[in-house]
N, C-alpha and C positions, 0 to 999 in steps of 0.2 A: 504493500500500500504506500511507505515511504515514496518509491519510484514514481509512482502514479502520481502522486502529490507532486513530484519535483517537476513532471510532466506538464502538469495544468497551469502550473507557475510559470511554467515556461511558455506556454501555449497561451494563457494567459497576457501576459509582457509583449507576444508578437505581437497578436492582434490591437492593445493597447500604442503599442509605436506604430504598425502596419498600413492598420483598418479605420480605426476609430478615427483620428484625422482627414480621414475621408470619404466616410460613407455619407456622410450628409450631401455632400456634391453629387456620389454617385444617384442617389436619388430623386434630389431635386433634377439630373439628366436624364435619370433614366436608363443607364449605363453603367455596365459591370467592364471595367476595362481590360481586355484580355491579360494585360501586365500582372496581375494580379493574382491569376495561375502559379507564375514564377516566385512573386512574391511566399508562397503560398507553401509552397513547394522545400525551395531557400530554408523557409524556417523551421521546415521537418514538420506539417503540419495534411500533408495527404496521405493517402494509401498507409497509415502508420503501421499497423497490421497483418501487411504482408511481408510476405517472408524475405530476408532480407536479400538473397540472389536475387530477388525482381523489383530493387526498391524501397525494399519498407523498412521496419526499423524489427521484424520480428515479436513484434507484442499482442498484447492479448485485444478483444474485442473493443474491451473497455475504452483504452485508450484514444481509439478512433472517437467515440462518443463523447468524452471528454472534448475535442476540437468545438463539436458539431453544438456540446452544451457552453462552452466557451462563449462560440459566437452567437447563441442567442440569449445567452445572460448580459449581451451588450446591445440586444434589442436588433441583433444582423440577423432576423428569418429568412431573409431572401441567401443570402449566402450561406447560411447554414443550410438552407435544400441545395443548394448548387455544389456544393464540399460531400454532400450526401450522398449524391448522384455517381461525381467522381470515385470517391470512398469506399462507399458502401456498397454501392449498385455496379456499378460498370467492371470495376477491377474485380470484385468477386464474383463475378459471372465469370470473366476472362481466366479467372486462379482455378473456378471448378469445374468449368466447361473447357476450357482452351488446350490447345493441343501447345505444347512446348514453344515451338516456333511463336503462335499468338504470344504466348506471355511474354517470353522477349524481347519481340516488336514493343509490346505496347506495355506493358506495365513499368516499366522504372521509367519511361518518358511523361506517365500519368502520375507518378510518385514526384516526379520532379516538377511537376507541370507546365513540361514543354507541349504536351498534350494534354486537350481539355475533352472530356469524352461525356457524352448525352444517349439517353436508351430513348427510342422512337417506337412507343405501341399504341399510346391513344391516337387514335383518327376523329376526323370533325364528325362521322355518324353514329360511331361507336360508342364513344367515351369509356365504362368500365368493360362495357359488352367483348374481352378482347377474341372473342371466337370468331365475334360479325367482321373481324376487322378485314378490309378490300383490298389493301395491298397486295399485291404475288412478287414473287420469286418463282420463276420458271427457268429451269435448266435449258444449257442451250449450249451441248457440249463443254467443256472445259471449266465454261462459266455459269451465271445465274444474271436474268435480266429482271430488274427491279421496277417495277410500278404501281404510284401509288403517292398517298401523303398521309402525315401527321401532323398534332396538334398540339396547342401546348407545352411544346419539348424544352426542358429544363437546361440551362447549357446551350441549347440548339442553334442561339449565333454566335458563338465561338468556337464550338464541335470541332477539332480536325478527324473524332474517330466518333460512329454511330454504331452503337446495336440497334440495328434494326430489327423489329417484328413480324414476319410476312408468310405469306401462306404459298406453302411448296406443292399444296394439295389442295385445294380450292373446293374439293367435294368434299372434303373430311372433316370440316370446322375447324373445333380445336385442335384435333387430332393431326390437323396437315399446318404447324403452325412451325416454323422454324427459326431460328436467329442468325444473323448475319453480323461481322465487323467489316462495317462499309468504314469506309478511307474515304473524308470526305473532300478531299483534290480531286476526285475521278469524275470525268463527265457524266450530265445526266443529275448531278445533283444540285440540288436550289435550296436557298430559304428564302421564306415570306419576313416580312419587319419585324421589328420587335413589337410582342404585341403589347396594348397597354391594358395593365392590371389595376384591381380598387389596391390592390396593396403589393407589398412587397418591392418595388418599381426598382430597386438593384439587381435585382434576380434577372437574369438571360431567360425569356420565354419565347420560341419563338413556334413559327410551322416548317415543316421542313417537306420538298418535293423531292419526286425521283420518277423521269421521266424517261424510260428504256434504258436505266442507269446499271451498263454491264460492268459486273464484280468476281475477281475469279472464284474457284468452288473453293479455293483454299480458307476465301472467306468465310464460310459455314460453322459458326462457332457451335461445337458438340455433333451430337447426329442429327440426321436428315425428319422434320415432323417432330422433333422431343424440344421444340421450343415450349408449348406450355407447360410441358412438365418442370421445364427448368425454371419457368418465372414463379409454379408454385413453389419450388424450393428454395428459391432468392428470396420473393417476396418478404418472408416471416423476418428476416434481418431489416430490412425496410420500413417494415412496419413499427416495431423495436426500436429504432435510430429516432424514426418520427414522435412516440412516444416519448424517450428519453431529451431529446431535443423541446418536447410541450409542457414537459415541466420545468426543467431547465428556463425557458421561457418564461412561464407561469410565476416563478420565483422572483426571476427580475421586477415584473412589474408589481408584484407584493414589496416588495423592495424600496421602488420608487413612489409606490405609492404612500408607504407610512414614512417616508422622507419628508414627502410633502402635506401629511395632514398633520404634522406637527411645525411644521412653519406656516400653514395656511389658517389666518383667523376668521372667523365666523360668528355674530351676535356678542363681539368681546373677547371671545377664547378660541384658543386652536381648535380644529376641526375634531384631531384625535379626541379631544374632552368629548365629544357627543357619544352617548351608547351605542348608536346603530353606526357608528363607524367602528366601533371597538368589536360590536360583535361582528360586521361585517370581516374585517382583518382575521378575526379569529377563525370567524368559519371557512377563508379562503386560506392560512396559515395549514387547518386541519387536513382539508384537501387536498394539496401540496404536497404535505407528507407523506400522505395514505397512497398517493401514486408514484411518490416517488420509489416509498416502498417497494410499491406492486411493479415498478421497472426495473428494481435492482435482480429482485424476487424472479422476474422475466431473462435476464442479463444472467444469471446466474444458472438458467435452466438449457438458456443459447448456450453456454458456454458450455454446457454438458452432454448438448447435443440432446437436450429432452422436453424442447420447445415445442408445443406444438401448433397447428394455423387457429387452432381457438385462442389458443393463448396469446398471439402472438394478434390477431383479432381484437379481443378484448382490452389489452391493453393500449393499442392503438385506436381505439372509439374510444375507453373511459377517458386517459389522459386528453386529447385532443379538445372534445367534450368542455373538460375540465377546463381547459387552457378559455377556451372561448367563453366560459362563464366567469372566468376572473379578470380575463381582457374587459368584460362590460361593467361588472362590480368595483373593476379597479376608475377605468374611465368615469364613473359616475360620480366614486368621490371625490375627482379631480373637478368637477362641475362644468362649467361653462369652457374652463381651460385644457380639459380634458379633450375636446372637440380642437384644439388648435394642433395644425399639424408639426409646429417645433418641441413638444410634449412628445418626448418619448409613446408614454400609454398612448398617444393617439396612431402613433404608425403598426405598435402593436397590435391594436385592437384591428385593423384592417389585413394586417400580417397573416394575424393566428387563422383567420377564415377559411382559409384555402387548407391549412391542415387535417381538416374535417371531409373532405375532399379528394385528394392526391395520394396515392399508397394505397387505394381503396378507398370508397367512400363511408359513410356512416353506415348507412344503409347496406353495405356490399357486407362489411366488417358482422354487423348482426345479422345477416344471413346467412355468414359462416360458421357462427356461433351458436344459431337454432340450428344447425343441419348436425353438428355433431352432438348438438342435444338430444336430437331427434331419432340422429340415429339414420338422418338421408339425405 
């Protein structure tokens, strides 16, 4: 645990000299600047986790999460999905899917973040639906020709490397779904603008096209149609990160919030003096802790390999849930100033939104969770 601690201190310190001097700018633009990858990278803050032949630093889960709660204990949600994607999602596809050569290529170039890498499955008619999704990949000798778009894609205007989503079998659903590492200098591939979000507006969200975009078969991350089976296996780490990241979150603006009810005066006396602020604090202090719990509780079951998509479900809708009920309890006792967007509480509360959302929805999350109730 010492280690760990010396870690977040450190991780900590970067982001405080790195980040925090200029995420205000990147938002008011609108704009995550690619430099920022290297930045990122430089301070031993990507891929921690992986093994150290491919970049990383060889440590345990934990420590990635540590980053990802770093940066949104400084109120940075948008970049803490963007570090996520990187981290969590992309590189550990590539570490459990990838054939020797893939990890090579791409991972210590993702660890250093000479490469920025974005996973492409939601499409504009689908959204979680990812069976309905339209995209193909059809073989075509040697190679695999790609058409098709997505939406949403985290990363996606800075991407040099894409997993993309796409269906190798188009009669089979899910069953014909497969994943690809598109290179994204190769013809045939586009993006759409950055789009504009109620929150988050650091974050890289973009659309991404591929229009007869030929890719060789080397591409084919894992076997041919075992792509869903692979996003259910990814996914629970995902869900996990987003969890630990929403309370992580959660915390901060508990934070800032009793910062400010005791310097804010009201009818004569600080705001804290009022009962229904005191119980308000208390009952969002409670919360806080019971999930954080319940993440460690989670983190502790990942690491054992005894995680399961309920679990891994559940703790991804309560915390989320959570984050978003203390984002509005916290804004409200900030009053009027709560609504202004150089408040902190105010960009979180637009932040948190989307994590109820992304990784599974609310709704997807408890349908996972009655079906193993259930029993179907």
């Amino acid at each position: 645990m010492e280690e760990l601690l010396i870690f977040k201190d450190a991780a900590k310190k970067a982001i405080e000299q790195e980040i925090v001097p200029h995420h205000h700018h990147w938002e008011q633009s609108g704009v995550l600047p690619k430099e920022v990858w290297k930045t990122l990278g430089h301070a031993g803050l990507l891929c921690v986790d992986l093994p150290e032949e491919y970049g990383g630093s060889g440590v345990s889960f934990r420590y990635s999460q540590v980053v990802l709660q770093e940066l949104c204990r400084q109120g940075f949600m948008g970049l803490s999905g963007s570090v996520a994607i990187q981290s969590d999602i992309v590189a550990q596809y590539i570490l459990h899917m990838g054939n020797e050569e893939q990890k090579k290529t791409w991972l210590p170039k993702m660890a250093s973040g000479e490469v920025v890498a974005a996973v492409a499955m939601t499409e504009p008619a689908t959204g979680s639906d990812l069976q309905g999704m339209k995209t193909t990949a059809i073989k075509d000798g040697n190679h695999y020709i790609i058409n098709g778009s997505k939406t949403f894609i985290t990363n996606g205007g800075h991407a040099d490397l894409v997993i993309v989503c796409a269906k190798t079998d188009p009669k089979e659903g899910g069953k014909g779904i497969s994943l690809f590492l598109v290179d994204a200098t190769l013809p045939g591939f586009s993006r759409g603008k950055q789009l504009e979000k109620i929150g988050q507006h650091a974050g890289d969200t973009t659309e991404l096209f591929f229009d007869n975009m030929k890719v060789p078969a080397s591409s084919l991350l894992g076997m041919e149609n075992q792509g869903f089976l692979y996003l259910m296996q990814e996914l629970p780490r995902e869900r996990l990160a987003v969890a630990a990241s929403a309370v992580s979150a959660a915390r901060a603006c508990l934070e800032w919030t009793i910062q400010y009810v005791k310097e804010r005066q009201a009818f004569g006396r600080p705001i804290a003096k009022f009962q229904n602020t005191r119980f308000k604090l208390a009952e969002m202090k409670t919360q806080i802790e019971i999930h954080d719990a319940f993440v460690n509780q989670c983190v502790d079951k990942f690491e054992q390999r005894k995680m399961s998509l309920s679990d891994a479900a559940m703790v991804k809708l309560s915390a989320t849930e959570m984050l978003c009920k203390v984002t509005d309890e916290c804004l409200q006792l900030f009053g009027g100033y709560g609504y202004m967007s150089e408040y902190h509480i105010a960009r979180a509360f637009v932040d948190a939104r989307v994590l109820k959302i992304y990784a599974g929805t609310s709704e997807i999350m408890k349908e996972m969770i009655s079906r193993e109730l259930l029993g179907n």
